[in-house]
LOGUTI-877257 format. One record per residue (C-alpha): x, y, z; residue in one letter. Coordinates in nm, 4 decimals. Layout:
<rs>
<r u="X" v="Y" w="Z" rest="a"/>
...
</rs>
This chain:
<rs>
<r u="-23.0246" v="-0.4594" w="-16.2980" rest="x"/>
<r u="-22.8715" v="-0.1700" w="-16.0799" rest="x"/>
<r u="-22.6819" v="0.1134" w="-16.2763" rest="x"/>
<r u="-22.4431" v="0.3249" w="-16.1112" rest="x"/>
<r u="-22.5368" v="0.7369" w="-16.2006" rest="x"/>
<r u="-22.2291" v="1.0438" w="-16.1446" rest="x"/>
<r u="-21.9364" v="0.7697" w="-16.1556" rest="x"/>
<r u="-21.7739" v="0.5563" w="-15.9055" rest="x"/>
<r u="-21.8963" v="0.7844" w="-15.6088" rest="x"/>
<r u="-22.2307" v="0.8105" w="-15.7753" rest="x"/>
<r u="-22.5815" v="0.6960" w="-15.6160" rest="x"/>
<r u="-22.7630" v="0.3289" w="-15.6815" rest="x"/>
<r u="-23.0064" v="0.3061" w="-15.9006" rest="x"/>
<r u="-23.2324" v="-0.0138" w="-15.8858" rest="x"/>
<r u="-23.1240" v="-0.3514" w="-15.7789" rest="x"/>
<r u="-22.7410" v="-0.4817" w="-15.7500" rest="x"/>
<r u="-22.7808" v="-0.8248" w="-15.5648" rest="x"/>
<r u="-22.9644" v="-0.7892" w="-15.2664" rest="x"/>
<r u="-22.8943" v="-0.4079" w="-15.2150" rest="x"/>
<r u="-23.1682" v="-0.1484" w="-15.3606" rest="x"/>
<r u="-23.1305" v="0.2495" w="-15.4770" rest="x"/>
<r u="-23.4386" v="0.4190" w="-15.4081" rest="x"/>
<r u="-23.5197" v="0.7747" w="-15.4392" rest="x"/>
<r u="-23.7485" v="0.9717" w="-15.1833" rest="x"/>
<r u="-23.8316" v="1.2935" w="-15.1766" rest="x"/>
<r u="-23.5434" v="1.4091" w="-15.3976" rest="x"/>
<r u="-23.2795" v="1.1752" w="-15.1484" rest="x"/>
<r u="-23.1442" v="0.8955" w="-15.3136" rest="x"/>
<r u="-23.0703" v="0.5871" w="-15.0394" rest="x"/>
<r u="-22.9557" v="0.2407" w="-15.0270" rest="x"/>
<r u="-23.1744" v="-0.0152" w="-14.8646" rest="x"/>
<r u="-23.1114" v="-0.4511" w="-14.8583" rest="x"/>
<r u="-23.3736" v="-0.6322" w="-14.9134" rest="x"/>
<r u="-23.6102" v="-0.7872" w="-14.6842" rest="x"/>
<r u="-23.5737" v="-1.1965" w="-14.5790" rest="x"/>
<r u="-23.7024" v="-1.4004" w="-14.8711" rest="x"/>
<r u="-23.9865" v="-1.6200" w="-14.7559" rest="x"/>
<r u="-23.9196" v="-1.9132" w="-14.5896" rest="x"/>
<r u="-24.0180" v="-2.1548" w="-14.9068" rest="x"/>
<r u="-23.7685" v="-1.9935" w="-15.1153" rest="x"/>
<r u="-23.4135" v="-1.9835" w="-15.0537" rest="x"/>
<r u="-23.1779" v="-1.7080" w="-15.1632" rest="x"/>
<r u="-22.9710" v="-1.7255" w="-15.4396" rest="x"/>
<r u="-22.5560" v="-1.7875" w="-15.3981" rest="x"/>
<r u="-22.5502" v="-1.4237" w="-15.5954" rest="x"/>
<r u="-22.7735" v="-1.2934" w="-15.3252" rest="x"/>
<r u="-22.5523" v="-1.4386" w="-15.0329" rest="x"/>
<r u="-22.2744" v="-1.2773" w="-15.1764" rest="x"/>
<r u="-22.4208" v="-0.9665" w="-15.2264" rest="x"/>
<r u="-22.5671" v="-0.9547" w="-14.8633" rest="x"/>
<r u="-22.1986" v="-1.0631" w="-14.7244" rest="x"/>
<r u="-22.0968" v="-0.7658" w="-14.9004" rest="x"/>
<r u="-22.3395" v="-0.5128" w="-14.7751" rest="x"/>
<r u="-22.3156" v="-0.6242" w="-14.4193" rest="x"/>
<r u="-21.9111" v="-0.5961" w="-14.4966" rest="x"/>
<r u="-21.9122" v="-0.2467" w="-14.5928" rest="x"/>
<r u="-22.1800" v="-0.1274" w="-14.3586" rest="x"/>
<r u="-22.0423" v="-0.2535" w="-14.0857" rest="x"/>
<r u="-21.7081" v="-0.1530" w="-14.1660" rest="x"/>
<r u="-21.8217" v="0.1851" w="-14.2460" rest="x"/>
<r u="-22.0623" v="0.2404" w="-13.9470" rest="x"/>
<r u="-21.8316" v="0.4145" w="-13.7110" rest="x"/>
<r u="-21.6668" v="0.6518" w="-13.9461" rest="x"/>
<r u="-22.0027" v="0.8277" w="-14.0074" rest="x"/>
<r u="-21.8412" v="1.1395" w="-13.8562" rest="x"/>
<r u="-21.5289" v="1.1389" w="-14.0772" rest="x"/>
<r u="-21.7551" v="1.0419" w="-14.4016" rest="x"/>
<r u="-21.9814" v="1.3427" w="-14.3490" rest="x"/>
<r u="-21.6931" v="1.5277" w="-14.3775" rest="x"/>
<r u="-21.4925" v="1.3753" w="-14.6474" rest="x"/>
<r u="-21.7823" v="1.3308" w="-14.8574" rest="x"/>
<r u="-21.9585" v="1.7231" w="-14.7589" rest="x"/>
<r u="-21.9909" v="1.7640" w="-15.1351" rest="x"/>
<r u="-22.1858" v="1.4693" w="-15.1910" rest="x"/>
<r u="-22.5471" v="1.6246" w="-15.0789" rest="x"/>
<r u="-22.7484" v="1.6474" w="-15.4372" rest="x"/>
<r u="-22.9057" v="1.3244" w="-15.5123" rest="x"/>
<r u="-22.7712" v="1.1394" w="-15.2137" rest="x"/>
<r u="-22.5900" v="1.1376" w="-14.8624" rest="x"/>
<r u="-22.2138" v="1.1636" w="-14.7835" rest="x"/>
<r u="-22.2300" v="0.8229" w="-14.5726" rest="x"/>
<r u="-22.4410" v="0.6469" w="-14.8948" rest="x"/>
<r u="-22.1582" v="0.8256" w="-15.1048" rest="x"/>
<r u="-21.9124" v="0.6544" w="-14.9311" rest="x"/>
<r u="-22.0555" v="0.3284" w="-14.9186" rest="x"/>
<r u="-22.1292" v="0.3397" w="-15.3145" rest="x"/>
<r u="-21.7782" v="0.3557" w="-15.3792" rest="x"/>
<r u="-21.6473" v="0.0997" w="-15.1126" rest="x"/>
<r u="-21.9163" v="-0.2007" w="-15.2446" rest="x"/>
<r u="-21.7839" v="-0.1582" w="-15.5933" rest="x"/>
<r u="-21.4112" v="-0.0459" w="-15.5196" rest="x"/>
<r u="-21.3125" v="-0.1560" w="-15.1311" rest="x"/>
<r u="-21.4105" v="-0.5148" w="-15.1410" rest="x"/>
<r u="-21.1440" v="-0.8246" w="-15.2123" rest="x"/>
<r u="-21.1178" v="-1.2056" w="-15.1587" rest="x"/>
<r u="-21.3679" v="-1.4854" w="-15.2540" rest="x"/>
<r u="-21.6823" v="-1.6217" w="-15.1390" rest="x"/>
<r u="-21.7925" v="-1.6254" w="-14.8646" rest="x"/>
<r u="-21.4516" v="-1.4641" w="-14.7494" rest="x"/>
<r u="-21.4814" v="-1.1134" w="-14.8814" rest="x"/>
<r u="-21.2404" v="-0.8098" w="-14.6535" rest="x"/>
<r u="-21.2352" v="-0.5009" w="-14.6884" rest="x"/>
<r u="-20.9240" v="-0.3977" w="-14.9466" rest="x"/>
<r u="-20.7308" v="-0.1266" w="-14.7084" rest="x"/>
<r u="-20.5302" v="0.0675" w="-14.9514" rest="x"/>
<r u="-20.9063" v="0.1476" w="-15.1354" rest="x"/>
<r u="-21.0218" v="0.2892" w="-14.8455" rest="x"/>
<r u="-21.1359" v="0.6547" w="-14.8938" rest="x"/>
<r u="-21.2732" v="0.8191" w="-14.6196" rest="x"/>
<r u="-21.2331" v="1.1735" w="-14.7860" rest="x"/>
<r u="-21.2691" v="1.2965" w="-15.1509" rest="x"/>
<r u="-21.2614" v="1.6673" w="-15.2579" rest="x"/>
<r u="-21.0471" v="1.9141" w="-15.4812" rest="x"/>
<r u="-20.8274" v="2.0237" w="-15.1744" rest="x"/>
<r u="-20.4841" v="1.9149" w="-15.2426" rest="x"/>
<r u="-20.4024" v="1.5763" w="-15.0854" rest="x"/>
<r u="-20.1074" v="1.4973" w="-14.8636" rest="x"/>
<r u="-19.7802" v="1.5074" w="-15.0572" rest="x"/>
<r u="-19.5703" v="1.1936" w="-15.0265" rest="x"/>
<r u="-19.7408" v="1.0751" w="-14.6996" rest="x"/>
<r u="-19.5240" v="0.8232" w="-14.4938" rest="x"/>
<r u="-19.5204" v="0.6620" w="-14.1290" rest="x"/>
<r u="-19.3017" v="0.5258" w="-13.9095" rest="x"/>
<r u="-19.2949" v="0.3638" w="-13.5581" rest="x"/>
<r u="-19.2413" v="0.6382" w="-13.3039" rest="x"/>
<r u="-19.2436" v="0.5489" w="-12.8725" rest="x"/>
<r u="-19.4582" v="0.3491" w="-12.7415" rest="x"/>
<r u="-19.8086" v="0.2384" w="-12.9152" rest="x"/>
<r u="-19.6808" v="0.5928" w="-13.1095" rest="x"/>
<r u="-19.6947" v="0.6111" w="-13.5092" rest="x"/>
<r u="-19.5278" v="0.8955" w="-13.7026" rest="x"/>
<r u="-19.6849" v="1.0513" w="-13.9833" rest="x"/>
<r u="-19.4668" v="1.3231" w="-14.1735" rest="x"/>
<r u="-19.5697" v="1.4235" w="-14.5488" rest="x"/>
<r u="-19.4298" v="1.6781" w="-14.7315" rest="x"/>
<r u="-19.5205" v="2.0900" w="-14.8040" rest="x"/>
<r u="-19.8041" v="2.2450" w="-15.0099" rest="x"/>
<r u="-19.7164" v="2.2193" w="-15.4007" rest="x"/>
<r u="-19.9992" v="2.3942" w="-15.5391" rest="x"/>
<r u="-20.0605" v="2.7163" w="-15.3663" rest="x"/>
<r u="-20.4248" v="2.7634" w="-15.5727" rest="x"/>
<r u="-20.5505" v="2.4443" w="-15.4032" rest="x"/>
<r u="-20.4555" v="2.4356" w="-15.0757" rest="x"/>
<r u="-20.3045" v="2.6468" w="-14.7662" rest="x"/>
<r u="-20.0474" v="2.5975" w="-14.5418" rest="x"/>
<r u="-20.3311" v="2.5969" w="-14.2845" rest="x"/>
<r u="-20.5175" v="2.3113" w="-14.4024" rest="x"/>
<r u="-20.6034" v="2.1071" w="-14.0938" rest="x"/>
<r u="-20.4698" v="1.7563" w="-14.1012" rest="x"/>
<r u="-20.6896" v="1.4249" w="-14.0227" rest="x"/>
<r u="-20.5788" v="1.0997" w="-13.9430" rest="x"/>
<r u="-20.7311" v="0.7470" w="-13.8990" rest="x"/>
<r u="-20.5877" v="0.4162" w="-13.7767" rest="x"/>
<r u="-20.7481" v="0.1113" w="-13.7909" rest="x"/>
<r u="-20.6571" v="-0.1856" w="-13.6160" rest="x"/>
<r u="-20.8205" v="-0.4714" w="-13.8424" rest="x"/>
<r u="-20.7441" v="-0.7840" w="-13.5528" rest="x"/>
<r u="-20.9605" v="-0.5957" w="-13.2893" rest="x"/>
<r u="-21.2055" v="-0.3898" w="-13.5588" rest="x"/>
<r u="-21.0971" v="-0.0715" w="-13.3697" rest="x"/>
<r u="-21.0515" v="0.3184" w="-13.5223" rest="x"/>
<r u="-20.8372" v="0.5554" w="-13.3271" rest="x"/>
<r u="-20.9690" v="0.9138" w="-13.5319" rest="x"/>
<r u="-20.7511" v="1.2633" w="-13.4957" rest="x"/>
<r u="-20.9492" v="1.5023" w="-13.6362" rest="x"/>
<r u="-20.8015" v="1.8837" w="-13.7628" rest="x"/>
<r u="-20.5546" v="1.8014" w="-13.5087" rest="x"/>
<r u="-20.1905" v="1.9652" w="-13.6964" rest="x"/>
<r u="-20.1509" v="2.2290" w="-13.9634" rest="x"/>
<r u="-20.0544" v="2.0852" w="-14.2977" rest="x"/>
<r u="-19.6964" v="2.3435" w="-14.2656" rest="x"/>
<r u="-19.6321" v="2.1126" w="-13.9497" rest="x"/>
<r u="-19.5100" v="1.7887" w="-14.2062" rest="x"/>
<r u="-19.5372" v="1.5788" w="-13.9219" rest="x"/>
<r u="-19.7527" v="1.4494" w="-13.6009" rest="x"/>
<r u="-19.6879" v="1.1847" w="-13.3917" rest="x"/>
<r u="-20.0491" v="1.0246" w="-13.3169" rest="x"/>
<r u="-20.0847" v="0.7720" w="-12.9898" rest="x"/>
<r u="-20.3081" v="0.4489" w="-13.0216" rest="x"/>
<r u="-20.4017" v="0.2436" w="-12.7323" rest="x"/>
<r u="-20.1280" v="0.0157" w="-12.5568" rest="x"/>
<r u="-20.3585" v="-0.3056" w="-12.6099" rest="x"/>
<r u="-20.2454" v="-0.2636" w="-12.9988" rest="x"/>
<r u="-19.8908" v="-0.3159" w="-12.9147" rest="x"/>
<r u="-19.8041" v="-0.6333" w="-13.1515" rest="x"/>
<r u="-20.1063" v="-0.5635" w="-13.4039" rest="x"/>
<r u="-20.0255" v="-0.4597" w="-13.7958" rest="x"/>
<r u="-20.2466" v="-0.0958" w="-13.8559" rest="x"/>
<r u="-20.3905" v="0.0879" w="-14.1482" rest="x"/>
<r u="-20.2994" v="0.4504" w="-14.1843" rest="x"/>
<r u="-20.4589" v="0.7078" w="-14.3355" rest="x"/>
<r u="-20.4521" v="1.0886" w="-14.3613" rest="x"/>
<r u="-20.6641" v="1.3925" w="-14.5123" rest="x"/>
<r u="-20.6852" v="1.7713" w="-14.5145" rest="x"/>
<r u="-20.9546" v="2.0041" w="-14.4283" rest="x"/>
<r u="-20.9730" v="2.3640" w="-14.5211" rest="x"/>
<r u="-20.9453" v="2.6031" w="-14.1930" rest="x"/>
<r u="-21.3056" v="2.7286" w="-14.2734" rest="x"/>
<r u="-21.3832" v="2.3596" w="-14.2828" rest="x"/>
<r u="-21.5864" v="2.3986" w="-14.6249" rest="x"/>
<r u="-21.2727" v="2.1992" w="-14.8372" rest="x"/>
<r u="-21.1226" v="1.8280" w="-14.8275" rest="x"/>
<r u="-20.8748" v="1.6977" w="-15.0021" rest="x"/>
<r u="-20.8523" v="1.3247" w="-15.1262" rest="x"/>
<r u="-20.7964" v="1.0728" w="-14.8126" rest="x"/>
<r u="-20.4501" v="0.9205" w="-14.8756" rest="x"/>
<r u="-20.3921" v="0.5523" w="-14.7759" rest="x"/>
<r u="-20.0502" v="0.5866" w="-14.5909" rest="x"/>
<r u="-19.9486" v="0.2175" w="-14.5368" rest="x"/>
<r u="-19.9317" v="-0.0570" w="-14.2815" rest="x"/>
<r u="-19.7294" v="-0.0780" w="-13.9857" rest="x"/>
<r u="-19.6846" v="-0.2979" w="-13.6684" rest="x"/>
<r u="-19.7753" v="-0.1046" w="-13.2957" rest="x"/>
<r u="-19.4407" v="-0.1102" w="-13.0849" rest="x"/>
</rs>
């Protein structure tokens, strides 16, 4: 059996389904498991567990800029992609076999002690335009009004991100972010983050909501 170590964004250690924690050379990794044999079938527990890998890998796969950001601290004992993809097998996954999606409002693409947006919200701006605004800095010990803000759409009908990164100041309390025109008529995911200036803080990714392209 597989046991998580450090808590929910810890590293794997052992077996959980098909999906192995290793350790080499001080780097702790997650690996699946090779094809069974051709005499021996898998197991419906394996199945699952290899829908669920592929899920979250694949979903995962083209953040791999944002997570080694978002998940910087993450270095001793594992990576910040493995970090990240950790938390979303045990925390980010919904539905029932063999239909398992990704559960949007668990998506974390950023986890650190900076403080995280303040009531976040969105609206539909122009065209293929959505508004973020959020609100000023609360805690002056934890964050700057220069924080750098980060945002990420995801269009879940065409698998698509559009990324903004350390685009607005977090004193701005608003940016109006432009997806492409093909996602006019689609429902998105919003999310947003902040980054120190010096780059060397995050905050907590915030899942903003869901909203239809106009």
């Amino acid at each position: 059996m597989g046991t998580y170590k450090k808590g929910i964004l810890g590293f794997i250690r052992g077996r959980v389904g098909n999906v192995v924690g290793a350790v080499w050379n001080g780097i702790h990794y997650l690996k699946s498991l090779p094809d069974v044999s051709p005499d021996r079938k898998p197991t419906a527990a394996q199945l699952n567990q290899q829908l669920i890998f592929a899920l979250v890998v694949g979903f995962l796969k083209p953040l791999k800029v944002l997570l080694n950001i978002g998940y910087q601290t993450f270095t001793k004992g594992t990576t910040p992609v493995n970090a990240a993809t950790g938390y979303h097998l045990k925390h980010a996954v919904t539905g029932v076999a063999p239909n398992y999606v990704i559960d949007y409002p668990k998506v974390v693409f950023s986890v650190g002690n900076l403080e995280e947006p303040q009531m976040p919200g969105i609206t539909t701006g122009g065209t293929a335009k959505i508004d973020f605004d959020w609100a000023g800095l609360v805690n002056a010990d934890e964050g700057a009004a220069t924080d750098r803000a980060t945002f990420l759409v995801f269009n879940p009908t065409l698998k698509k991100y559009v990324t903004v990164r350390d685009v607005v100041a977090r004193s701005a309390m608003a940016f109006s972010l432009t997806v492409p025109a093909a996602w006019i008529g689609h429902d998105v995911h919003c999310y947003m983050a902040f980054t120190s200036l010096d780059g060397k803080k995050v905050s907590n990714s915030a899942y903003v909501g869901e909203i239809p392209v106009i």
